[in-house]
BASE-47197 format. One record per atom (N, C-alpha, C, O): residue in one letter; y negated, z, x negated; residue number from 0. Coordinates in pm, whole numbers, plus 50000, padded with zeros to 5 digits. Layout:
BASE-47197
> a:Y:Z:X:NUM
...
end
This chain:
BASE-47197
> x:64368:78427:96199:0
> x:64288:78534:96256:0
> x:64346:78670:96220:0
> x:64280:78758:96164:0
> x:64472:78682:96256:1
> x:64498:78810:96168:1
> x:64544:78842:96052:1
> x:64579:78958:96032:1
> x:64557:78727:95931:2
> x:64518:78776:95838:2
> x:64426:78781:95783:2
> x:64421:78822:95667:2
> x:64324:78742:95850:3
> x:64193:78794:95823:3
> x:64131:78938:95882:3
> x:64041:78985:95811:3
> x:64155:78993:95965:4
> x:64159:79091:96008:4
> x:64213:79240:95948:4
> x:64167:79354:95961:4
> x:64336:79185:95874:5
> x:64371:79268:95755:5
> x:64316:79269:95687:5
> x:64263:79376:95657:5
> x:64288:79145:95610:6
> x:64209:79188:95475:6
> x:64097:79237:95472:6
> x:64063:79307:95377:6
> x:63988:79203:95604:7
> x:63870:79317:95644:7
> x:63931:79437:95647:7
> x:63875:79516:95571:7
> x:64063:79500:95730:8
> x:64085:79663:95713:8
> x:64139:79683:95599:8
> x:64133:79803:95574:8
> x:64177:79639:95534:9
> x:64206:79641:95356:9
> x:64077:79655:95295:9
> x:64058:79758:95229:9
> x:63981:79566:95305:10
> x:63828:79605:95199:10
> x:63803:79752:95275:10
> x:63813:79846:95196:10
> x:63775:79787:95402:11
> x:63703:79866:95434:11
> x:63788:79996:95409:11
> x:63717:80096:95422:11
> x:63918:80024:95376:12
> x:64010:80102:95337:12
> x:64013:80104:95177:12
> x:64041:80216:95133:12
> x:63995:80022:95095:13
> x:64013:80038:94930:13
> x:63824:80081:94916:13
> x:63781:80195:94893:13
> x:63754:79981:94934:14
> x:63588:80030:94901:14
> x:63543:80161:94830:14
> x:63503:80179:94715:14
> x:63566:80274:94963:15
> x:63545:80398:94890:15
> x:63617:80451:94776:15
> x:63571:80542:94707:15
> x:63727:80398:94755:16
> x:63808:80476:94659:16
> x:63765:80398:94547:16
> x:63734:80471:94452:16
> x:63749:80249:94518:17
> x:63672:80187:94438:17
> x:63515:80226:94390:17
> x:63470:80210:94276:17
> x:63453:80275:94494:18
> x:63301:80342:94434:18
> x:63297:80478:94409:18
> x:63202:80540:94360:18
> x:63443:80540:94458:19
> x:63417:80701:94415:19
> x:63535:80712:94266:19
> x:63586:80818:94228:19
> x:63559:80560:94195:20
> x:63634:80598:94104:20
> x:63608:80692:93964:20
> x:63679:80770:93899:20
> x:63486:80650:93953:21
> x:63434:80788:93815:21
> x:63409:80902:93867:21
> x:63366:80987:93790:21
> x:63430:80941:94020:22
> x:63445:81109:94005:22
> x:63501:81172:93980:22
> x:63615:81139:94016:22
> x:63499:81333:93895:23
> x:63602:81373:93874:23
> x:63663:81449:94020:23
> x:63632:81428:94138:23
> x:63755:81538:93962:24
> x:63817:81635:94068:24
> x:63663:81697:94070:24
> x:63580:81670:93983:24
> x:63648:81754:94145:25
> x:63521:81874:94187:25
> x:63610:81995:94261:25
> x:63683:81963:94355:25
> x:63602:82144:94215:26
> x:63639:82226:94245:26
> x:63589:82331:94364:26
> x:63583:82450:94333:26
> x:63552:82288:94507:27
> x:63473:82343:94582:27
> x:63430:82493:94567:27
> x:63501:82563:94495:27
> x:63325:82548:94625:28
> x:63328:82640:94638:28
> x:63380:82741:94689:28
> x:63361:82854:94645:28
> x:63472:82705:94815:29
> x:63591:82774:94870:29
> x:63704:82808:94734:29
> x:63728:82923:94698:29
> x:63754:82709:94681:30
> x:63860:82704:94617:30
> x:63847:82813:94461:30
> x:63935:82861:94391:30
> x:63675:82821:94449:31
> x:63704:82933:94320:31
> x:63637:83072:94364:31
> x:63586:83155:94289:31
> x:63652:83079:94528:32
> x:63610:83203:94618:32
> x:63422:83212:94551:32
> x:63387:83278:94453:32
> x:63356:83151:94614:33
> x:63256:83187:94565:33
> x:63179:83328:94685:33
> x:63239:83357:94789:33
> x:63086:83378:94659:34
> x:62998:83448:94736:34
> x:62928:83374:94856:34
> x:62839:83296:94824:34
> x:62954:83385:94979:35
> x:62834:83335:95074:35
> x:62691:83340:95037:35
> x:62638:83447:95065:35
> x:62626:83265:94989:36
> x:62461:83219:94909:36
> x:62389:83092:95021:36
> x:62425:82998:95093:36
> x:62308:83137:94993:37
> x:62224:83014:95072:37
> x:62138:82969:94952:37
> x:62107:83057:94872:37
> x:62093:82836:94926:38
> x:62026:82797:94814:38
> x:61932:82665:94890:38
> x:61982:82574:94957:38
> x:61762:82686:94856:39
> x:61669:82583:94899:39
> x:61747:82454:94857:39
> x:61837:82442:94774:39
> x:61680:82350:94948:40
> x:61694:82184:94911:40
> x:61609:82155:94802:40
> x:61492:82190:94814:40
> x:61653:82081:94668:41
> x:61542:81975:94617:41
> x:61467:81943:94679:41
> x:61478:81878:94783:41
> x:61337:81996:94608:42
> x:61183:81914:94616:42
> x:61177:81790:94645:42
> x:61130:81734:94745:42
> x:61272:81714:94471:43
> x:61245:81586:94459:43
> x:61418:81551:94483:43
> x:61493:81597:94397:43
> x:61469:81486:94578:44
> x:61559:81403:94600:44
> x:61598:81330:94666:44
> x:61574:81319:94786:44
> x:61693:81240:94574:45
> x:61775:81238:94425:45
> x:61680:81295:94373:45
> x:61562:81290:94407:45
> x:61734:81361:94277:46
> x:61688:81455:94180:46
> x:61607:81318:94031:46
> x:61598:81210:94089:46
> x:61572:81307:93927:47
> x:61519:81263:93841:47
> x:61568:81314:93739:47
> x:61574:81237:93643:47
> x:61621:81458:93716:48
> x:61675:81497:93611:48
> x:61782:81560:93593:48
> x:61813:81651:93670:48
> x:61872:81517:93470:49
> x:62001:81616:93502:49
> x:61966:81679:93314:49
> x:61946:81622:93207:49
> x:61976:81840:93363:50
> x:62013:81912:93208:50
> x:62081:81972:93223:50
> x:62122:82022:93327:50
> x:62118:81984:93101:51
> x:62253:82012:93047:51
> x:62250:82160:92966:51
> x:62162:82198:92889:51
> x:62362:82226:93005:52
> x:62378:82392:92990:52
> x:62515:82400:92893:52
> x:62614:82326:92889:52
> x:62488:82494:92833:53
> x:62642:82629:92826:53
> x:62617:82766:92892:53
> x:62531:82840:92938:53
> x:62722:82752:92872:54
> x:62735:82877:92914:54
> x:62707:83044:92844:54
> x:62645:83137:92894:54
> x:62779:83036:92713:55
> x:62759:83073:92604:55
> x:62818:83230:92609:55
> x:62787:83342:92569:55
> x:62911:83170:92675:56
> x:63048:83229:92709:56
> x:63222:83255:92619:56
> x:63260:83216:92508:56
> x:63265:83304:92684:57
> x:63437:83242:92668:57
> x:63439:83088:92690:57
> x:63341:83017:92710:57
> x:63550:83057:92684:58
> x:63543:82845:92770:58
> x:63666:82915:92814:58
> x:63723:83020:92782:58
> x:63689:82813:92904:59
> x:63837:82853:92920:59
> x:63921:82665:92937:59
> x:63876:82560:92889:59
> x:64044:82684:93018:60
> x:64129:82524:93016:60
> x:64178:82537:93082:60
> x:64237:82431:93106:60
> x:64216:82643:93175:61
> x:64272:82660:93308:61
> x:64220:82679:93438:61
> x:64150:82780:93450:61
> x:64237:82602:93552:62
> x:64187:82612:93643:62
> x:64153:82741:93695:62
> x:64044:82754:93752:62
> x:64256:82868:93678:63
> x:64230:83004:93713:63
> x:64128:83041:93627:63
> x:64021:83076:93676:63
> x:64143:83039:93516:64
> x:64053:83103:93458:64
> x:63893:83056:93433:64
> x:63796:83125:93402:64
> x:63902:82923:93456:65
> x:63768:82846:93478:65
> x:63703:82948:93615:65
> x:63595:83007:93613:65
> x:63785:82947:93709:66
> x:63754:83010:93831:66
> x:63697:83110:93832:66
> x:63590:83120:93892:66
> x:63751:83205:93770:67
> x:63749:83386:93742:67
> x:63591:83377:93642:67
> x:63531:83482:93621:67
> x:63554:83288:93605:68
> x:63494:83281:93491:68
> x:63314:83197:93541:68
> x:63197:83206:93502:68
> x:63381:83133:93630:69
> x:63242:83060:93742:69
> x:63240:83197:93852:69
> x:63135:83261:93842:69
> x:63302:83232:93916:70
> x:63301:83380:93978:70
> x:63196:83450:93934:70
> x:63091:83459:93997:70
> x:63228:83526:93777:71
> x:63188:83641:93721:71
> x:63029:83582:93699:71
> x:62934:83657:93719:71
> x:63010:83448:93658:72
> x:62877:83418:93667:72
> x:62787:83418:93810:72
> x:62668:83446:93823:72
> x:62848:83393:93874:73
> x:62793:83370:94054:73
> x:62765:83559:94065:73
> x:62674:83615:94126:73
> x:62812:83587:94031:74
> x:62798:83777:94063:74
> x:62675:83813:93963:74
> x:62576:83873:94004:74
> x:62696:83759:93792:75
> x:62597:83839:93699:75
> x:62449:83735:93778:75
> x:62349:83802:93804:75
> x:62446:83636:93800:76
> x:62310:83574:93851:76
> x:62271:83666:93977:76
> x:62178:83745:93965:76
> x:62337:83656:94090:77
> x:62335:83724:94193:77
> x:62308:83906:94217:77
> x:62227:83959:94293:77
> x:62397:83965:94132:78
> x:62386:84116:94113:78
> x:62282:84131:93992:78
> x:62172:84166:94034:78
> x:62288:84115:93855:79
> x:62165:84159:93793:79
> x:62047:84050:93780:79
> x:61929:84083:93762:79
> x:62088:83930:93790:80
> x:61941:83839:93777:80
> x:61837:83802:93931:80
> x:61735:83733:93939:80
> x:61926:83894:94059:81
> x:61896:83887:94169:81
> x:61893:83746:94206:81
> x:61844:83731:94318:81
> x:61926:83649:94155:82
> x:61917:83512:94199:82
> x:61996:83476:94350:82
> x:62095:83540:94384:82
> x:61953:83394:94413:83
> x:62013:83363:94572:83
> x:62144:83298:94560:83
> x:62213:83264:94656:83
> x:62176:83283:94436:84
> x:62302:83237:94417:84
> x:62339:83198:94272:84
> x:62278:83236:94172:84
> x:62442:83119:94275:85
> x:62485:83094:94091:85
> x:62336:83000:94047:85
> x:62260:82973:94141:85
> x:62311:82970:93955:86
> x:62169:82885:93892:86
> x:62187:82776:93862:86
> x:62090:82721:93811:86
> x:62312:82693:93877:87
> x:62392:82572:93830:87
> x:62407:82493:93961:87
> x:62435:82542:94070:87
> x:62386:82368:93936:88
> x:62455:82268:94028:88
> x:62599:82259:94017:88
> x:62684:82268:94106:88
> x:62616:82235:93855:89
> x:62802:82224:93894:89
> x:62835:82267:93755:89
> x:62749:82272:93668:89
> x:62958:82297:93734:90
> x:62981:82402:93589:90
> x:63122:82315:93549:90
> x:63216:82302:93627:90
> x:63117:82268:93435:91
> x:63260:82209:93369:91
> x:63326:82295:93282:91
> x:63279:82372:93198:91
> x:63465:82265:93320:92
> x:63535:82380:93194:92
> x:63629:82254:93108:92
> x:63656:82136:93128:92
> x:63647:82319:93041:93
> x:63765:82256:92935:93
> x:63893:82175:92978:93
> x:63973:82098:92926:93
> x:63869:82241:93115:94
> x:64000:82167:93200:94
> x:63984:82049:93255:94
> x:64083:81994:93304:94
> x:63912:82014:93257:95
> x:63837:81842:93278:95
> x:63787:81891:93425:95
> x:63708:81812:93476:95
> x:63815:81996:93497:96
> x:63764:82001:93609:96
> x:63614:82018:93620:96
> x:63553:82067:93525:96
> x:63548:81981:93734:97
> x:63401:82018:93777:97
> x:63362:82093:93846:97
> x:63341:82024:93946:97
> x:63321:82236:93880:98
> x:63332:82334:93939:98
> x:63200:82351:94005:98
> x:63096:82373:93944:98
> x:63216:82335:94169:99
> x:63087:82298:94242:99
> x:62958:82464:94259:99
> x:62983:82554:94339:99
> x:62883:82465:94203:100
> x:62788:82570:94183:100
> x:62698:82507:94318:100
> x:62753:82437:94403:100
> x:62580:82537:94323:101
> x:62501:82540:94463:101
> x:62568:82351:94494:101
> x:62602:82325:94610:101
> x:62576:82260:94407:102
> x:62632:82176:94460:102
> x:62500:82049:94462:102
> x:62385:82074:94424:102
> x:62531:81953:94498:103
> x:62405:81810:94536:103
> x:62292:81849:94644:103
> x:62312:81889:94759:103
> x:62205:81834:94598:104
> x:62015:81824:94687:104
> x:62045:81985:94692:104
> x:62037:82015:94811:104
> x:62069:82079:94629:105
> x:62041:82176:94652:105
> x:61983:82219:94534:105
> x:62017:82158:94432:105
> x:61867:82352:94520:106
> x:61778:82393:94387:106
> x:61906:82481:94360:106
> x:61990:82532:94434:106
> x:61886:82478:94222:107
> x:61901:82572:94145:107
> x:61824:82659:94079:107
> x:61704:82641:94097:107
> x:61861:82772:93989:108
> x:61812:82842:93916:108
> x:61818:82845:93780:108
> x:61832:82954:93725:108
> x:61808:82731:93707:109
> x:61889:82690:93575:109
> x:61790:82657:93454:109
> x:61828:82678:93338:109
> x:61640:82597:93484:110
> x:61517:82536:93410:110
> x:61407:82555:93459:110
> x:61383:82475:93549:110
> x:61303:82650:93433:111
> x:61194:82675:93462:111
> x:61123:82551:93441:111
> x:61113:82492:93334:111
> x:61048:82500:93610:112
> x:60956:82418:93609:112
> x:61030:82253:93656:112
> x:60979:82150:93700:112
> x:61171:82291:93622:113
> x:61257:82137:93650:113
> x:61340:82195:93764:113
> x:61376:82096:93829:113
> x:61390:82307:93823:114
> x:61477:82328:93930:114
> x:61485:82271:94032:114
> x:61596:82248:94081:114
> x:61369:82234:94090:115
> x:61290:82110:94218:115
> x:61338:82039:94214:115
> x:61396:82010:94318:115
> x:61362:81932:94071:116
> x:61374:81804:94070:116
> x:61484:81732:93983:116
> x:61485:81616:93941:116
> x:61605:81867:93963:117
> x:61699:81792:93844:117
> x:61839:81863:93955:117
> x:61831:81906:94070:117
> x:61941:81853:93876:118
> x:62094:81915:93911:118
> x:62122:81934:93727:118
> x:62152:81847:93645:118
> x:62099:82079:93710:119
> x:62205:82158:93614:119
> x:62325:82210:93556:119
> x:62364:82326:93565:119
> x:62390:82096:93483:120
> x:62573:82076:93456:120
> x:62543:82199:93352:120
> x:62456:82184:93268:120
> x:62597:82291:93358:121
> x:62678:82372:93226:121
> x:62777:82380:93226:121
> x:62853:82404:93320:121
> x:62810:82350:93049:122
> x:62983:82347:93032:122
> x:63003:82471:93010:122
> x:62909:82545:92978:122
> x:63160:82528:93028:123
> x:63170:82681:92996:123
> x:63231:82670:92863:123
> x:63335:82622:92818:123
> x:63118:82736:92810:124
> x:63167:82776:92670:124
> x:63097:82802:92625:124
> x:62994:82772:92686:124
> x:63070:82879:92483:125
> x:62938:82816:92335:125
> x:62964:82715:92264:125
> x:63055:82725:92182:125
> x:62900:82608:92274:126
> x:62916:82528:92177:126
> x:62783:82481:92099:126
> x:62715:82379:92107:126
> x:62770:82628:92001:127
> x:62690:82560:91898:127
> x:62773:82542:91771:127
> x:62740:82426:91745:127
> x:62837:82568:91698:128
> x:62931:82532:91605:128
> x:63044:82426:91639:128
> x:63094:82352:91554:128
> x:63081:82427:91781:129
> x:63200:82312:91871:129
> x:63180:82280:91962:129
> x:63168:82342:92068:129
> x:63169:82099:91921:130
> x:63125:82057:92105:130
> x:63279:82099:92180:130
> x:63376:82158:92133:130
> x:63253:82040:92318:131
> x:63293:82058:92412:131
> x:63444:81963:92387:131
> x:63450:81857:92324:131
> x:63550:82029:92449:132
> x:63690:81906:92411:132
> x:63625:81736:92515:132
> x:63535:81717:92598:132
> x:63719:81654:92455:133
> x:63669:81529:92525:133
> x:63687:81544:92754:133
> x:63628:81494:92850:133
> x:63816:81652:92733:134
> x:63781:81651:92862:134
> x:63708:81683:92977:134
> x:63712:81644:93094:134
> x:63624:81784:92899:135
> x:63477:81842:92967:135
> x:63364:81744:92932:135
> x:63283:81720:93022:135
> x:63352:81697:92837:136
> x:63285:81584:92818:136
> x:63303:81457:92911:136
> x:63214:81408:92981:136
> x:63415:81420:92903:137
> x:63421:81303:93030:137
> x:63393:81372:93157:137
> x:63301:81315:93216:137
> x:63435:81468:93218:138
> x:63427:81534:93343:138
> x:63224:81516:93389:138
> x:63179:81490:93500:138
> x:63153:81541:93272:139
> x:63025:81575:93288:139
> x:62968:81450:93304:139
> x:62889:81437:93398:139
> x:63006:81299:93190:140
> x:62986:81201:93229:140
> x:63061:81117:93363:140
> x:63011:81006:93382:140
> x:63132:81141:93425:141
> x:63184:81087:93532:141
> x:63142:81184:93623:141
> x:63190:81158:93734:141
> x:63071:81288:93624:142
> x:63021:81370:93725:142
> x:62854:81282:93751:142
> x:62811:81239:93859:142
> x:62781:81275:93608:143
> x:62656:81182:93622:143
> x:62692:81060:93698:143
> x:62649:81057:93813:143
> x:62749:80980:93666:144
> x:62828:80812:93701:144
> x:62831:80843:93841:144
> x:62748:80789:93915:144
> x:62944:80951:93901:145
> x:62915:80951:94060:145
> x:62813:81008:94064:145
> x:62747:80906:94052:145
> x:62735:81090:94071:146
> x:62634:81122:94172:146
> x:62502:80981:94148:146
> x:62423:80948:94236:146
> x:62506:80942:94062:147
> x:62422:80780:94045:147
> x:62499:80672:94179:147
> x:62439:80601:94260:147
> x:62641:80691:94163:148
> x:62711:80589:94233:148
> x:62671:80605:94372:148
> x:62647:80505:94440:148
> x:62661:80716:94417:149
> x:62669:80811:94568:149
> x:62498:80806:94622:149
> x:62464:80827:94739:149
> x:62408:80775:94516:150
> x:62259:80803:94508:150
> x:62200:80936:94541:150
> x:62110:80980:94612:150
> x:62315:80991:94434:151
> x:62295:81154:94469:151
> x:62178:81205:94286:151
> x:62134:81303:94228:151
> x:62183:81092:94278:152
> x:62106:81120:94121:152
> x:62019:81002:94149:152
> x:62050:80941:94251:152
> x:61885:80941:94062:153
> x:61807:80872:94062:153
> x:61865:80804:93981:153
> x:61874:80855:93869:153
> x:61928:80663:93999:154
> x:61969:80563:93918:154
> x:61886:80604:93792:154
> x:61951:80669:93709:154
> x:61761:80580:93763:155
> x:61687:80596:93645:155
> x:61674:80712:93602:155
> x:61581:80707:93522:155
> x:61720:80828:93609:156
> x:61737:80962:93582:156
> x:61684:80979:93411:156
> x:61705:80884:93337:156
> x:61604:81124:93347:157
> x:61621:81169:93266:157
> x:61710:81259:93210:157
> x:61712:81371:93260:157
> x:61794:81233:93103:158
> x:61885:81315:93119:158
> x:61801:81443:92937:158
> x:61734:81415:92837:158
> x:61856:81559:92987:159
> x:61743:81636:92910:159
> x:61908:81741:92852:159
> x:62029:81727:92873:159
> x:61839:81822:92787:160
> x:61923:81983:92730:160
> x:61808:82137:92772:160
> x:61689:82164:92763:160
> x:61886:82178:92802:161
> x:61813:82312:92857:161
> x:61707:82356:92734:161
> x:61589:82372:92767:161
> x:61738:82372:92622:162
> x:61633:82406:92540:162
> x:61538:82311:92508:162
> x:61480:82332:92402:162
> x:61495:82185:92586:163
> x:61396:82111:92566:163
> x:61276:82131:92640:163
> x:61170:82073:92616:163
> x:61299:82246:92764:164
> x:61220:82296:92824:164
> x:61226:82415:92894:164
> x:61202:82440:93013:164
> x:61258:82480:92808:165
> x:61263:82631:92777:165
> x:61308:82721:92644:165
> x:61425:82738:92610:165
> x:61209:82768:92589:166
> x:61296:82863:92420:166
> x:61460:82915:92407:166
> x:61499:83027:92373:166
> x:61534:82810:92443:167
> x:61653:82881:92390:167
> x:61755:82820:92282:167
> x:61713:82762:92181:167
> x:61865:82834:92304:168
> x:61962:82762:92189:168
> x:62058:82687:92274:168
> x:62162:82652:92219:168
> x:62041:82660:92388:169
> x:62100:82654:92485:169
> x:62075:82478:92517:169
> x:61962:82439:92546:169
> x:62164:82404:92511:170
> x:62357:82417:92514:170
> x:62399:82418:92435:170
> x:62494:82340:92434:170
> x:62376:82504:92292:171
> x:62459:82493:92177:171
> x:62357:82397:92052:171
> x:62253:82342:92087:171
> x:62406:82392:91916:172
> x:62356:82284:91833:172
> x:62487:82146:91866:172
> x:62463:82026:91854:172
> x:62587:82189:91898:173
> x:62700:82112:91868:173
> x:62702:82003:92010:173
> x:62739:81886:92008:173
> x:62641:82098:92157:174
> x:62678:82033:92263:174
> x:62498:81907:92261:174
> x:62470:81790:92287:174
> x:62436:82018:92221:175
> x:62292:81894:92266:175
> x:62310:81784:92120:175
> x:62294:81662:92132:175
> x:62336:81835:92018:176
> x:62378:81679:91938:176
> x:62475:81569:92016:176
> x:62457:81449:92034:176
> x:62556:81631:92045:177
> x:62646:81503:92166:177
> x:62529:81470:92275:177
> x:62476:81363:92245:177
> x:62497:81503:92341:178
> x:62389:81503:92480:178
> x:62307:81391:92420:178
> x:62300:81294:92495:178
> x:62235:81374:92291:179
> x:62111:81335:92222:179
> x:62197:81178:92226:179
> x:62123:81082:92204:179
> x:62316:81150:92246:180
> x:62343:81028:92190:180
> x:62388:80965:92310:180
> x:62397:80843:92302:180
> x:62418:81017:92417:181
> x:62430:80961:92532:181
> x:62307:80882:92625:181
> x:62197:80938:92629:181
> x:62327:80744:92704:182
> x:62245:80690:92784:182
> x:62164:80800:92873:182
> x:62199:80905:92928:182
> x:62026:80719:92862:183
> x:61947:80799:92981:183
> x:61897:80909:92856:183
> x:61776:80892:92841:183
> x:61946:81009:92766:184
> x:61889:81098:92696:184
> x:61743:81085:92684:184
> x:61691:80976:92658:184
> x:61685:81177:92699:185
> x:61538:81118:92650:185
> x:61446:81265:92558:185
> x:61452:81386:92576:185
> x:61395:81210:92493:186
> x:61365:81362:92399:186
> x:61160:81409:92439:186
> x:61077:81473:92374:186
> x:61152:81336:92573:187
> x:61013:81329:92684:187
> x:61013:81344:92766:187
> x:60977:81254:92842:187
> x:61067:81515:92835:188
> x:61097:81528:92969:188
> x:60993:81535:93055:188
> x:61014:81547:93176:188
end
């Protein structure tokens, strides 16, 4: 009887750490001082779509400077694009970290016509001549993996690039050629 009793508080003690193993670190919004913002709930959630951004920026590889750098964007959306807050669900830097922007079931401001119904990863950087190092790359796929794991994404999700539904260059030639070859991609948003 009681070693059975253990090994029930043993499953119910390992479990979560077993289903939250593909998340990355996530960098709260406290921790890179963001602005007090209030941002609407998703329309549709789980969301159905996740696209994919740059920044088209500096990149940076340090946690400070990832910071200073998700900051300065939360201010240019906020102060000249008047937006209610940063336009991103969550922003990856070079540092493998994931840097929480309005965050899960919340809209963004990132894809005209998809904001309702997706969560918007941009990596910081430009990468149309250079994708992204492998550790912003894994960070973005183990950021998809949990929020699927958590049913914070629609298991069956489309996964798209910002210029597939809207005129830009945006995430790069270098980052949406990587994007195009990953599961879930779909070129029929």
């Amino acid at each position: 009887m009681f070693t059975t009793t253990i090994s029930i508080i043993t499953l119910a003690i390992t479990l979560p750490v077993i289903l939250a193993a593909n998340c990355p670190n996530i960098v709260t919004r406290n921790e890179w001082e963001a602005r007090s913002a209030t941002s609407p709930s998703l329309s549709v959630n789980p969301p159905t779509h996740v696209v994919i951004h740059h920044s088209a920026s500096s990149g940076c590889t340090t946690k400070s400077k990832c910071s200073r750098l998700v900051k300065s964007f939360q201010n240019y959306h906020m102060d000249t694009q008047h937006w209610n807050d940063i336009g991103y669900s969550f922003l990856v830097g070079e540092d493998g970290n994931v840097y929480e922007g309005v965050g899960w079931g919340k809209r963004g401001t990132h894809a005209p016509n998809y904001n309702s119904k997706s969560i918007g990863i941009c990596v910081i950087g430009t990468f149309t001549s250079t994708r992204p190092n492998d550790a912003a790359l894994q960070a973005v796929k183990d950021l998809i993996a949990c929020g699927v794991s958590q049913g914070k994404i629609k298991r069956d999700y489309k996964l798209i690039a910002h210029r597939q539904v809207k005129s830009t260059e945006c995430p790069g030639k270098s980052l949406y050629d990587e994007v195009k070859t990953w599961p879930q991609w779909t070129s029929q948003p």
